[in-house]
Each structure stands twice: as structure tokens, then as C-alpha cells.
N, C-alpha and C positions, 0 to 999 in steps of 0.2 A: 226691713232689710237695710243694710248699713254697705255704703260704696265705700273703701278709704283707698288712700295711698301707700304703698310699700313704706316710700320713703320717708313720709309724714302722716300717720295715721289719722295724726288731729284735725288734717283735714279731712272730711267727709259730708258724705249726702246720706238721707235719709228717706225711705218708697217706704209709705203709710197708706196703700191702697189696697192690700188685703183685710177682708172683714175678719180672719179669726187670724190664732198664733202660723206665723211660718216656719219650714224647715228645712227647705233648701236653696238656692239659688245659685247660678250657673250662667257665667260668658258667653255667647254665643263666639264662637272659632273668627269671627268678623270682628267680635270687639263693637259690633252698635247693638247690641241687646240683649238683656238678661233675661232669662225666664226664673220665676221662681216659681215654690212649690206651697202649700197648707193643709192645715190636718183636715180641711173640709176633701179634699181631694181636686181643688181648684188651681190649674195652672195660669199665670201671668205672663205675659212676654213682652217686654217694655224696653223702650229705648233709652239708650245712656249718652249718645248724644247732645240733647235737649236737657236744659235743667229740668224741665215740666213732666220729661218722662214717660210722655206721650205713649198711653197704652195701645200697642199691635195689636193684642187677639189677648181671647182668654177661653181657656176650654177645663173640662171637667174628664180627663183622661179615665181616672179611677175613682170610687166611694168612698176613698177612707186616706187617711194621712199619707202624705207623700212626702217619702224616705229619701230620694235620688233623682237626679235627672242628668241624662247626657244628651249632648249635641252630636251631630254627626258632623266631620268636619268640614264640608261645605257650609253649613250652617241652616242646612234646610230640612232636615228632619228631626226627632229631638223623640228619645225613648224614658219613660217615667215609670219610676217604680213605688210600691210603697204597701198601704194595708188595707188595697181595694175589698169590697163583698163582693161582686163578680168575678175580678181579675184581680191579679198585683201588680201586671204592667200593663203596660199598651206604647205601641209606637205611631207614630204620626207627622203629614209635614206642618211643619211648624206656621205656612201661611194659609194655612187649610184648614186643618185640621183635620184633613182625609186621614185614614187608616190605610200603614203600610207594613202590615201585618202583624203576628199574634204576639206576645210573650205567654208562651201554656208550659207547661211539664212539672212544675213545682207546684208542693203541694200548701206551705204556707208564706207568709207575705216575705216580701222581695226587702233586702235593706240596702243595695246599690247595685248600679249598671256602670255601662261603659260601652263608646262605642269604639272600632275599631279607628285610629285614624287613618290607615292604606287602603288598599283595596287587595285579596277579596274582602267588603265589607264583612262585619261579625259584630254583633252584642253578644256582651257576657252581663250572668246577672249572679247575685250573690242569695242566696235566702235562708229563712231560719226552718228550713226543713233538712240545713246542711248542707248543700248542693249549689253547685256551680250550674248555671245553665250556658249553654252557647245554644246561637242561633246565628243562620245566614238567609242573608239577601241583598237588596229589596225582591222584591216582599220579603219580609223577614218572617223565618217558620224554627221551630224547634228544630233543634240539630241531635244533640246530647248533653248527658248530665255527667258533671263530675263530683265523685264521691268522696273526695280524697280526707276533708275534714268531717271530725267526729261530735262539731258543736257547731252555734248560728255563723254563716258566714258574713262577717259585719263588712269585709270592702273589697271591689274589684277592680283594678284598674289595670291598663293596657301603655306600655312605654311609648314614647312618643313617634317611634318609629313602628310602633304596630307588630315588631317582632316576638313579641314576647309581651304576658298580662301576671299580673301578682295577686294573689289572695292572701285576705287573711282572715281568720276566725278568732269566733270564741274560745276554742280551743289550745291557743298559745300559738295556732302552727301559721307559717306564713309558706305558699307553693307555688313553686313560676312556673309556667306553660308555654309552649310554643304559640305566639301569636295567629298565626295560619292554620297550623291544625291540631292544636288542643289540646297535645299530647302532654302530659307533665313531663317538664326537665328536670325537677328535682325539688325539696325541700330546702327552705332558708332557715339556718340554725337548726338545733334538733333539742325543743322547738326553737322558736326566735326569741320567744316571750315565757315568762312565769305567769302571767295573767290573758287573758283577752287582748287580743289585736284588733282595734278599733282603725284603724286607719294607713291607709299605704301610698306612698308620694313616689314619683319617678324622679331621678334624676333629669333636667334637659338635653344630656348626651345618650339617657338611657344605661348607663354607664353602672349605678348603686342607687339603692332603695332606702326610703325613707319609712320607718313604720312608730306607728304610737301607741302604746299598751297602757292598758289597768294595771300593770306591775309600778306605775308611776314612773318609767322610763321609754324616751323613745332610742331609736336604734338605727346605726346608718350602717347599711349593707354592701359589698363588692358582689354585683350579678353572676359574676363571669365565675367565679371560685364557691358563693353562695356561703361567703365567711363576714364575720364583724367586723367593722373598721372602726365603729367610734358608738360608744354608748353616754346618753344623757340621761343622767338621774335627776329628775325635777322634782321629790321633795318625799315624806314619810309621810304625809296627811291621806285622808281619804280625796280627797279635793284635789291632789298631785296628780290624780288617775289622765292619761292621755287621753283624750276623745278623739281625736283628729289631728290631722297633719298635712300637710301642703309644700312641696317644692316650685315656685316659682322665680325660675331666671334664677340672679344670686340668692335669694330669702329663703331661706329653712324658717317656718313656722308650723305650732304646734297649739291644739287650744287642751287646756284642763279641764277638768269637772267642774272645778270655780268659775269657768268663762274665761278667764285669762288667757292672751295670747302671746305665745310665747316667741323670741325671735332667735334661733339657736345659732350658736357659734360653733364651727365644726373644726378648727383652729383652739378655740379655749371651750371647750364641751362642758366645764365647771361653771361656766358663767353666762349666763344670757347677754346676747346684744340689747335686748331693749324686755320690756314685759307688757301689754296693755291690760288695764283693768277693767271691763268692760261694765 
């Protein structure tokens, strides 16, 4: 797992304490501790304060690769997803590792979650059976499934004020829903994408949406209209494909198929701020 800096990538730390490859890693809401994730289905939760990294807990949520993990925003429970043989989630407090209730109703493995950050609390989860799950609590229990995509649903996330969460699929389609209670508001583009939508970022005001597609373009969204404001064409290669995308603070980034991370300009959309070659 690699720590960097928005502003200086070059500097960075390096957590060499997972035994097999990793696949996700995730802030705790506090800012002193990351949990990541590995295909063994082993969770890590380790401190970022300390250069040494001082491992908290480590637990074995699920059997099999772990896809996603979200914090709850206090920072004391933390729901995981991925390609369990039992489950494909579980949720849990993170100083415990008690169980605080199920992730059930999908029928194959989970590729992202998210938790609510207001209250009433809610996870949503994404999975390749198609289907959105929501659940409330604590305890958290199945609520309902939403059916809306017709391919794997590769990301879910929830705006920063919890009013409203984004999906997006295999399927091109990207569709916002009422944070609270579930209901779809409507579709983003029709679709948003020519390819796969791997990945969906919020704005900080919650304002326009961030997404990254296999069409080798990512896409900045207006919530409120559910129209295009600015599209980035990052290249003809197969290697150009978006994986992933991230809004933090000012930084628009995006990572490629190659690994490169991209630092987009939403002012000159032709041209990157910066590029990392990983």
C-alpha cells in the first residue's frame, strides 16, 4: 500500500505487512487509520500517524478477495465487501471486530459499498448479480434490491451530505437515488458512457459527479440537471480504459488500465495537470 501526497506524490510511505497482493485501502473518517483489504480475505487496520504503522486489529471478515471497504463516519464500524465462499460482506466494529449485522440478499460477490455518512444510517452495496442492495441500521439487515442496471454493478457511492448515492455499471448506465429512501431520481446521461463505468467520485459540495469508463474517457456531471459539463478523453490505447476515479478537495484524479494516475484539469480538459507512472 502506497501513502502519497496530493501535492507531491514523490513523497510517500510504503505498509509491506500484508502476506499476499492487496486491493483496497480506505481513511478511516478520523484521518489516524487505514484499513486495507487482500485476496486472502484478510482485513488490516493500521495507524497513519506513527511512521512504524503500528498494526490496531486485523480480522478475516470474508473467504475470498476483498473488492471494497467503507468506514462509517464516526469511524467505528467499517463494512467489507468482496468474493467471500460464505458471504460477500460483513459489517463490523472496527475495535472489535463484533458483528453488526448481515450484508444477505445478493446472489453473487459484492464489487463496492458505502456507508451512509448522516443519519438515518444505510449501506449500499454494488454486485455482479446486477443489483444494488440497501440495508439499515445498526444492526444492519437487508432492506431492498434495486434493479435498475442490466450488467455488474462496478461502484456505489453516497454524496457527502448523504442526500443522495450514484451508481454505476457495466452496462454504460450511471443512476442517482434519493439518499434516505432509495428511490431513483433519475438517470445520468442516456447512458453516461459507451463502455463500462468503473468508477464514481462526488463532488465536495455534492454539487456534480465524477465517473470513469472503459470508453477511455472520464465525465463530469451537473446532479441537479443530470447533464454533461465537461468530458476528458485520455487516449485510443486499450491501456487508456478508466478504472477508477477520485474527487478530493481540489484534485480530480483518475487511474488507467496502465496504472497511471491521472490529475485532470476541468478548466483545460485536453491536458492533464500532472500524470504518475506508477
Amino acid at each position: 500500500i502506497a501513502v502519497s501526497y496530493f501535492q507531491n506524490p514523490a513523497i510517500s510511505d510504503i505498509y509491506t505487512e500484508h502476506s499476499c497482493a492487496t486491493s483496497v485501502a480506505k481513511y478511516s473518517p478520523s484521518g489516524f487509520y487505514i484499513a486495507s483489504g487482500d485476496q486472502s480475505g484478510k482485513v488490516r487496520i493500521w495507524d497513519t500517524v506513527n511512521k512504524e504503522h503500528l498494526l490496531k486489529n486485523e480480522f478475516q471478515p470474508i473467504g475470498g478477495p476483498i473488492k471494497d471497504i467503507s468506514w462509517s463516519p464516526d469511524s467505528q464500524r467499517m463494512v467489507v465487501v468482496g468474493e467471500g465462499r460464505e458471504r460477500f460482506g460483513h459489517v463490523f466494529m472496527a475495535e472489535t471486530g463484533t458483528s453488526v449485522g448481515e450484508i444477505l440478499g445478493q446472489s453473487k460477490p459484492i464489487n463496492s459499498v458505502d456507508f451512509r455518512p448522516s443519519r438515518p444510517f444505510r449501506i449500499v452495496t454494488g454486485s455482479e448479480d446486477n443489483t444494488i442492495g440497501v440495508f439499515e441500521g445498526p444492526p444492519f439487515k437487508f432492506k431492498m434490491t434495486k434493479k435498475d442496471h442490466t450488467r455488474f454493478v462496478q461502484a456505489v457511492r453516497y454524496s457527502p451530505s448523504g442526500n443522495h448515492f450514484a451508481s454505476a455499471g457495466f452496462d454504460g448506465k450511471v443512476f442517482l437515488y434519493d439518499g434516505a429512501t432509495s428511490d431513483l431520481v433519475g438517470e445520468i446521461g442516456a447512458p453516461a458512457h459507451k463502455g463500462g463505468v468503473y468508477g464514481v467520485a462526488w463532488k465536495p459540495d455534492g454539487k456534480q459527479l465524477l465517473t470513469s469508463s472503459g470508453d477511455k474517457t472520464c465525465r463530469l456531471w451537473d446532479v441537479e440537471t443530470r447533464s454533461l459539463v465537461t468530458e476528458f478523453v485520455m487516449g485510443t490505447q486499450v491501456d487508456d480504459q478508466q478504472v477508477s476515479c477520485l474527487w478530493q478537495g481540489q484534485y480530480l484524479l483518475s487511474v488507467s488500465l496502465s496504472g497511471f494516475i491521472n490529475y485532470l484539469d476541468v478548466n483545460n480538459p485536453e491536458k492533464h495537470i500532472r500524470i504518475i507512472k506508477v
